[in-house]
C-alpha positions as a Markdown table, in Angstrom:
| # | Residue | x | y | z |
|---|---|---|---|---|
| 1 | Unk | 21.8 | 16.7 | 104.6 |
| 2 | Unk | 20.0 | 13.4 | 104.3 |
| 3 | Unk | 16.3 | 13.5 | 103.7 |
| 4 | Unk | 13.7 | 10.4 | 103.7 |
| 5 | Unk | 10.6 | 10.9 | 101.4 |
| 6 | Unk | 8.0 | 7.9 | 101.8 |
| 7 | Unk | 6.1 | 6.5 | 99.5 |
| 8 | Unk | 5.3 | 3.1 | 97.8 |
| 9 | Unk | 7.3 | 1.2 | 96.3 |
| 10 | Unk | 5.1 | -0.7 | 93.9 |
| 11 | Unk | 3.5 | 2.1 | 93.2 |
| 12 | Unk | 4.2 | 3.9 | 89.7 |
| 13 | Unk | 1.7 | 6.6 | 90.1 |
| 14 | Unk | 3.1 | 8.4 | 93.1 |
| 15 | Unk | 2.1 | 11.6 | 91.8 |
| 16 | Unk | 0.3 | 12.9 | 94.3 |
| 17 | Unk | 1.0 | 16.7 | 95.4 |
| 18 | Unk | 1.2 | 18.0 | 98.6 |
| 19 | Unk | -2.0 | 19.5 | 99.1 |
| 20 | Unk | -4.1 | 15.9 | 98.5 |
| 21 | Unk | -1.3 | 13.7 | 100.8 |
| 22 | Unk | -3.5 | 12.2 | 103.2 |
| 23 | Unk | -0.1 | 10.7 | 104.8 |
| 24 | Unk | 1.1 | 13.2 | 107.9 |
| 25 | Unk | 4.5 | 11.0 | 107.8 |
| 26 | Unk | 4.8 | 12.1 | 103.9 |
| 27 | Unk | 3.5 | 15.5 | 104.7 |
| 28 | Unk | 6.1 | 15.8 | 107.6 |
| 29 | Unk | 8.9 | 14.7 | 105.6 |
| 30 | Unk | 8.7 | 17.6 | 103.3 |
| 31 | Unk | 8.3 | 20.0 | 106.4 |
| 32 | Unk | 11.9 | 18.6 | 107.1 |
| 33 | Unk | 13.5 | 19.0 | 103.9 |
| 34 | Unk | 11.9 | 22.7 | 104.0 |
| 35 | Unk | 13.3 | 23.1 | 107.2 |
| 36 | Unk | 16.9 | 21.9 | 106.4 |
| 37 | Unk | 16.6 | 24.1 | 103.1 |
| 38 | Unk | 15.9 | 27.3 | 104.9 |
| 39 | Unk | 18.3 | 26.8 | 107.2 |
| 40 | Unk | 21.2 | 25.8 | 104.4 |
| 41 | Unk | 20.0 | 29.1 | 103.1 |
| 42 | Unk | 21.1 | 31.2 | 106.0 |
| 43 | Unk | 24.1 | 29.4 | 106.5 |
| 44 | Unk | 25.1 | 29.5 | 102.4 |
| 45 | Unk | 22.5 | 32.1 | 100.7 |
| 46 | Unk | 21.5 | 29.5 | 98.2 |
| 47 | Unk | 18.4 | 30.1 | 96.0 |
| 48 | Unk | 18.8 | 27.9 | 93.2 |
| 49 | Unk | 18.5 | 24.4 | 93.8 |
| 50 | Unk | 19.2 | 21.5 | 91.0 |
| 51 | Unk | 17.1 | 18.8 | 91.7 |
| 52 | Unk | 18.5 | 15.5 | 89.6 |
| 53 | Unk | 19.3 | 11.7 | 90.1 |
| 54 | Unk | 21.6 | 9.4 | 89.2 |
| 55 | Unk | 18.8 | 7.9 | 86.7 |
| 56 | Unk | 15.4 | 8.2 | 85.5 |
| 57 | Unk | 12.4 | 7.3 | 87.5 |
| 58 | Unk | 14.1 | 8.5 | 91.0 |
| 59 | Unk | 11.2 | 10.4 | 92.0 |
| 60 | Unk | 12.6 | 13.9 | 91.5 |
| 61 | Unk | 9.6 | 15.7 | 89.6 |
| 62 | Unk | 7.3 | 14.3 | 92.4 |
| 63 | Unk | 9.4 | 15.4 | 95.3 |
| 64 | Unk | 10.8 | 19.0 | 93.1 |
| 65 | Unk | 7.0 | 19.9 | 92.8 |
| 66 | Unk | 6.1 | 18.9 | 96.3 |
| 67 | Unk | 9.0 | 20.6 | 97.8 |
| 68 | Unk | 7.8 | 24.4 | 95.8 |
| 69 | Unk | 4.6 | 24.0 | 97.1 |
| 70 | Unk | 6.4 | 23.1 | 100.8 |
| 71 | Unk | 8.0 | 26.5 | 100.7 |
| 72 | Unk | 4.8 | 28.4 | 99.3 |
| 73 | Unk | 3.2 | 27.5 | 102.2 |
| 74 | Unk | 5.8 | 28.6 | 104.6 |
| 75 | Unk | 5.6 | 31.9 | 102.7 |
| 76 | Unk | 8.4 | 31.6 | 100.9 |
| 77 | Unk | 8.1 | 33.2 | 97.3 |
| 78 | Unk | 9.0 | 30.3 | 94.5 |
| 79 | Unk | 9.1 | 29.7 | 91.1 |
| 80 | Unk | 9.9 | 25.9 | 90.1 |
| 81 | Unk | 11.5 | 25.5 | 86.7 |
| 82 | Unk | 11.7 | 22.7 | 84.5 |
| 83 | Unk | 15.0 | 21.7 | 83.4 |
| 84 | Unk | 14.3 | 18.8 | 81.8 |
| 85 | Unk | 14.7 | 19.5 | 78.6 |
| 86 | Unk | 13.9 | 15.7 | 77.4 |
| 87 | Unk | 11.0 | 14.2 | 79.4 |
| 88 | Unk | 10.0 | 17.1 | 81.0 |
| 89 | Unk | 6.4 | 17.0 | 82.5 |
| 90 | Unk | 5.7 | 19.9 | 85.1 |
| 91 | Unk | 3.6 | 21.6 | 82.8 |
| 92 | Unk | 1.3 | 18.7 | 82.6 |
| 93 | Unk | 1.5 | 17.9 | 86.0 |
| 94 | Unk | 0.1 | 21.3 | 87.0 |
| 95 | Unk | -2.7 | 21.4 | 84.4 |
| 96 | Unk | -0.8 | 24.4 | 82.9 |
| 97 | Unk | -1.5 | 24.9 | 78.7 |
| 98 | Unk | 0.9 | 22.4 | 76.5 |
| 99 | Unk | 1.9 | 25.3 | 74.1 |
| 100 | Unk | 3.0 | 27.2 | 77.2 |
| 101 | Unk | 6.5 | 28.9 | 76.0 |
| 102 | Unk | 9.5 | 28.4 | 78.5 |
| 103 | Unk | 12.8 | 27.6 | 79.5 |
| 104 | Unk | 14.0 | 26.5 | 75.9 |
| 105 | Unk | 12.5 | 29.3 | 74.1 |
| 106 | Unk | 14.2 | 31.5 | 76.8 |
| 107 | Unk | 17.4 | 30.1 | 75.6 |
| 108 | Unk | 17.1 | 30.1 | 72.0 |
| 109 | Unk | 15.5 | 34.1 | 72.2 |
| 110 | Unk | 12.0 | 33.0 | 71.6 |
| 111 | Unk | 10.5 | 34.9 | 74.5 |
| 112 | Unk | 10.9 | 36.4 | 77.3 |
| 113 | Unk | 11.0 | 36.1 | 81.1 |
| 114 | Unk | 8.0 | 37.6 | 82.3 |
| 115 | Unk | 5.4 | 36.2 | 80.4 |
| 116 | Unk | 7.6 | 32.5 | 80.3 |
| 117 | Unk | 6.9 | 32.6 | 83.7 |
| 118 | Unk | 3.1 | 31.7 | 84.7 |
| 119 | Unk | 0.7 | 31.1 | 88.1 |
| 120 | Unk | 0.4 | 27.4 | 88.8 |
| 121 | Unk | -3.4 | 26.2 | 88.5 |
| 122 | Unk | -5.0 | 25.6 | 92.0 |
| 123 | Unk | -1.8 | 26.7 | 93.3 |
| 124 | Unk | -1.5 | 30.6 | 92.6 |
| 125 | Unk | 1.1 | 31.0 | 95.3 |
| 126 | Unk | 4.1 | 28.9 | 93.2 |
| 127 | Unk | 4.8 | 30.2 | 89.6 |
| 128 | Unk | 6.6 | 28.0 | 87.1 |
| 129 | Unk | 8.9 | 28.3 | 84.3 |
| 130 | Unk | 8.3 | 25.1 | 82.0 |
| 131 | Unk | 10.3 | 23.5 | 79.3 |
| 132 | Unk | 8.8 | 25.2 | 76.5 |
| 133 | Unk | 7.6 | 24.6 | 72.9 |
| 134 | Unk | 10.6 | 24.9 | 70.7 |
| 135 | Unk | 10.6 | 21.5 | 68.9 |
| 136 | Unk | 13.9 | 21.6 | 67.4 |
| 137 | Unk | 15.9 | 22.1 | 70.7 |
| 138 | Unk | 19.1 | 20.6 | 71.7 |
| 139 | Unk | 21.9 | 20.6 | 74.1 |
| 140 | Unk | 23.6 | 22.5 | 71.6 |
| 141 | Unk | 21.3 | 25.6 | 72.3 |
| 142 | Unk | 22.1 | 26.0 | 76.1 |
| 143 | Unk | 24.8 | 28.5 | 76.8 |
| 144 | Unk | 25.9 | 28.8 | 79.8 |
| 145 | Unk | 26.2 | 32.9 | 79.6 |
| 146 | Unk | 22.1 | 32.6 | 78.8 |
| 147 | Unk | 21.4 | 30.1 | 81.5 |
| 148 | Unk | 23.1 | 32.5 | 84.3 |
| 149 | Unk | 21.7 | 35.4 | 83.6 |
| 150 | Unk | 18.3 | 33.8 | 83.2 |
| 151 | Unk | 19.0 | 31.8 | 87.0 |
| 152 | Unk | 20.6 | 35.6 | 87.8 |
| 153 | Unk | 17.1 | 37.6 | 87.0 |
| 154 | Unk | 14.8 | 34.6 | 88.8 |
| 155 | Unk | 16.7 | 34.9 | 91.9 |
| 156 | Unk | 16.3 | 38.6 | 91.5 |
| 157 | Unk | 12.5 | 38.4 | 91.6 |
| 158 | Unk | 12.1 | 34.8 | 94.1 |
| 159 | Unk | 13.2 | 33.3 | 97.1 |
| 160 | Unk | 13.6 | 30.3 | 95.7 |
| 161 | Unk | 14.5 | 28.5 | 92.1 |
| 162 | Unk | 14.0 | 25.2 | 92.6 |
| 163 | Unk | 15.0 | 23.1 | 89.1 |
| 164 | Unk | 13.6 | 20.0 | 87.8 |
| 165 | Unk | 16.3 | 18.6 | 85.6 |
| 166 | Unk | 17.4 | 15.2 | 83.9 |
| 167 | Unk | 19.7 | 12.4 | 85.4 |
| 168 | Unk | 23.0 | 14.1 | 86.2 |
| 169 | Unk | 24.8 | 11.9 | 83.3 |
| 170 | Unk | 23.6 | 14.2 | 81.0 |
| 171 | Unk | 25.4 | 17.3 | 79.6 |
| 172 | Unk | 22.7 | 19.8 | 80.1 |
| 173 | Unk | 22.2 | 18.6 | 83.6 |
| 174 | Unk | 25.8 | 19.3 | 84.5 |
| 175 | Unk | 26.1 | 22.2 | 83.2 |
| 176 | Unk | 23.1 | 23.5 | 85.3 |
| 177 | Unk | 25.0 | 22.2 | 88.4 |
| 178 | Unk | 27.7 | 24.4 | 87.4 |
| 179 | Unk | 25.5 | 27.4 | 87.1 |
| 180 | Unk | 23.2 | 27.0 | 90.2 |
| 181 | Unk | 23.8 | 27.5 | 94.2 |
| 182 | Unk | 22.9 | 24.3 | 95.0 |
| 183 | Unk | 22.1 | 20.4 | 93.6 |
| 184 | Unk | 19.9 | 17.9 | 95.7 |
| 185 | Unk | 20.1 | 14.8 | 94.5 |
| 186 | Unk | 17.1 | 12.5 | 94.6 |
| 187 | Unk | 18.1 | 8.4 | 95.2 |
| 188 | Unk | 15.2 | 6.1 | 95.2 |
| 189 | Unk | 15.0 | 3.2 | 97.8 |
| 190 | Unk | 16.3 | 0.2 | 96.7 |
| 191 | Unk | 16.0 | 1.3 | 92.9 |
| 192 | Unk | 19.4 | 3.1 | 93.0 |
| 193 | Unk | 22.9 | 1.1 | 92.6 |
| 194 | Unk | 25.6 | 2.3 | 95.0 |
| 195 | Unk | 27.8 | 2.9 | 91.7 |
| 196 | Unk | 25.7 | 4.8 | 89.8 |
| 197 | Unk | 25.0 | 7.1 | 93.0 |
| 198 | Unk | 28.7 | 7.2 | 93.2 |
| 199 | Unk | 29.3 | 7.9 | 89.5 |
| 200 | Unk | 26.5 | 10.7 | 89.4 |
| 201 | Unk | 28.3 | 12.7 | 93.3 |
| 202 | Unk | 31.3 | 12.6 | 90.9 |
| 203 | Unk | 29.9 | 14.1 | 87.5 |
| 204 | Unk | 28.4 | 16.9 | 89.7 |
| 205 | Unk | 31.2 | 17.8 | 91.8 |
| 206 | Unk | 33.9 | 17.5 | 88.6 |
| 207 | Unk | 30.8 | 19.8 | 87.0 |
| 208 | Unk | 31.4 | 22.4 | 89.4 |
| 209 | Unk | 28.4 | 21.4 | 91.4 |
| 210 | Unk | 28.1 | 22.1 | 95.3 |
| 211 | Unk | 26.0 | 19.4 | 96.6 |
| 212 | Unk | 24.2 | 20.1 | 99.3 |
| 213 | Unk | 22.4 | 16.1 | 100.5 |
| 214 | Unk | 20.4 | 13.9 | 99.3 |
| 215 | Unk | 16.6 | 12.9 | 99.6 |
| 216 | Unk | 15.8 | 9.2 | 99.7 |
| 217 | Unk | 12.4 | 8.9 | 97.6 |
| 218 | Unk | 9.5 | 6.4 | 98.0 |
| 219 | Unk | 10.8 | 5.0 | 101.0 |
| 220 | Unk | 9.0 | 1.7 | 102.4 |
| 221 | Unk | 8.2 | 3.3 | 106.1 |
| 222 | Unk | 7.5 | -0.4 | 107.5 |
| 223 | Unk | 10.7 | -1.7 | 106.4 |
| 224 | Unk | 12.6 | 1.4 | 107.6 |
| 225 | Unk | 11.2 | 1.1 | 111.4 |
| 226 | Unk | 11.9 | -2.6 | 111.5 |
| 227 | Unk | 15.6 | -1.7 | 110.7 |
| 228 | Unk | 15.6 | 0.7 | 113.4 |
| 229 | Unk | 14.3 | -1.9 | 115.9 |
| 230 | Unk | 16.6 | -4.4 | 115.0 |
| 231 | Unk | 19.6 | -1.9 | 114.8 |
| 232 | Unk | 18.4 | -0.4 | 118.5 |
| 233 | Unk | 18.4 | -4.4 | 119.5 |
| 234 | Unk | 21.8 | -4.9 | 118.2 |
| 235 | Unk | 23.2 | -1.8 | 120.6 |
């Protein structure tokens, strides 16, 4: 599965979520990747996705977010976690309270699930699990034994776990591969080196990983249709 996300490519605040896109070809594309989803789900019963990148700035958050509220509105029952356990900003994207406990106080026994998990604001449909509070966290903290049955009780209660993580070169993000049904990986037009792409299908897979496409992010529509035309020409 390869997905195309538009977007602009000079533009650093692509933040906007799905419900103020004025773009039908953006709010199209996220019908498709919805639509592949559901369908991969049939075919493989996956209901937790990774999202990641090869590196930082890829667009994943953007396109993780957009993506929950994609499958809210096709009546699909989703709670979007954030994995990122470094930069982590779903919380503040969706206006939700900064001292909101999460996922890392799930794992060191801080809290628990149900009332970690919260309503969206504006969005009531989508519920999140964010990173959480605990501010002397590390990578050291995740066990993988916590991490599944956490995943194990989500997928119990959703139809979807869709998870916002780091860049796949780091050690919590691989270990989440291994523990999930799924990893997306998000590669931003012209931004992402073949290489590091490579490097990052590798870590996953050696990780365990099963991963399921890709979704090209803040792709330049104009320059995509010209390369159509002149690749039509040329046959």
């Amino acid at each position: 599965m390869n997905l195309i996300i538009a977007g602009k490519q000079k533009d650093r605040n692509d933040h906007i979520l799905l419900p103020d896109i004025q773009s039908e070809t953006i709010i199209e594309a996220y019908r498709v990747l919805r639509t592949n989803l559901l369908t991969i789900q049939q075919k493989q019963g996956i209901k937790t996705l990774l999202m990641t990148s090869a590196v930082a700035g890829e667009g994943k958050t953007t396109t993780a977010i957009n993506l929950a509220l994609s499958l809210t509105q096709a009546g699909q029952k989703v709670v979007l976690v954030d994995g990122n356990f470094r930069t982590g900003n779903v919380a503040e994207r969706l206006n939700l309270p900064k001292e909101q406990a999460g996922l890392m106080n799930l794992l060191k026994g801080e809290t628990d699930l149900v009332p970690a998990v919260v309503s969206a604001e504006k969005y009531d449909d989508l519920k999140v699990l964010p990173k959480g509070t605990s501010a002397d966290f590390t990578s050291d903290d995740i066990s993988l034994d916590s991490l599944t049955k956490i995943l194990s009780e989500l997928k119990g209660d959703y139809d979807w776990v869709i998870i916002d993580s780091a860049p796949a070169s780091f050690s919590d993000t691989l270990m989440m591969a291994g523990a999930v049904d799924g990893v997306l990986l998000c590669i931003r037009q012209y931004a992402s080196a073949q290489d590091e792409v490579k490097q990052a299908l590798l870590q996953l897979q050696n990780a365990g990983g099963n991963v399921i496409g890709t979704a090209m992010t803040r792709v330049d529509l104009k320059v995509e249709d010209t390369a159509k035309r002149l690749y039509a020409k040329q046959i």
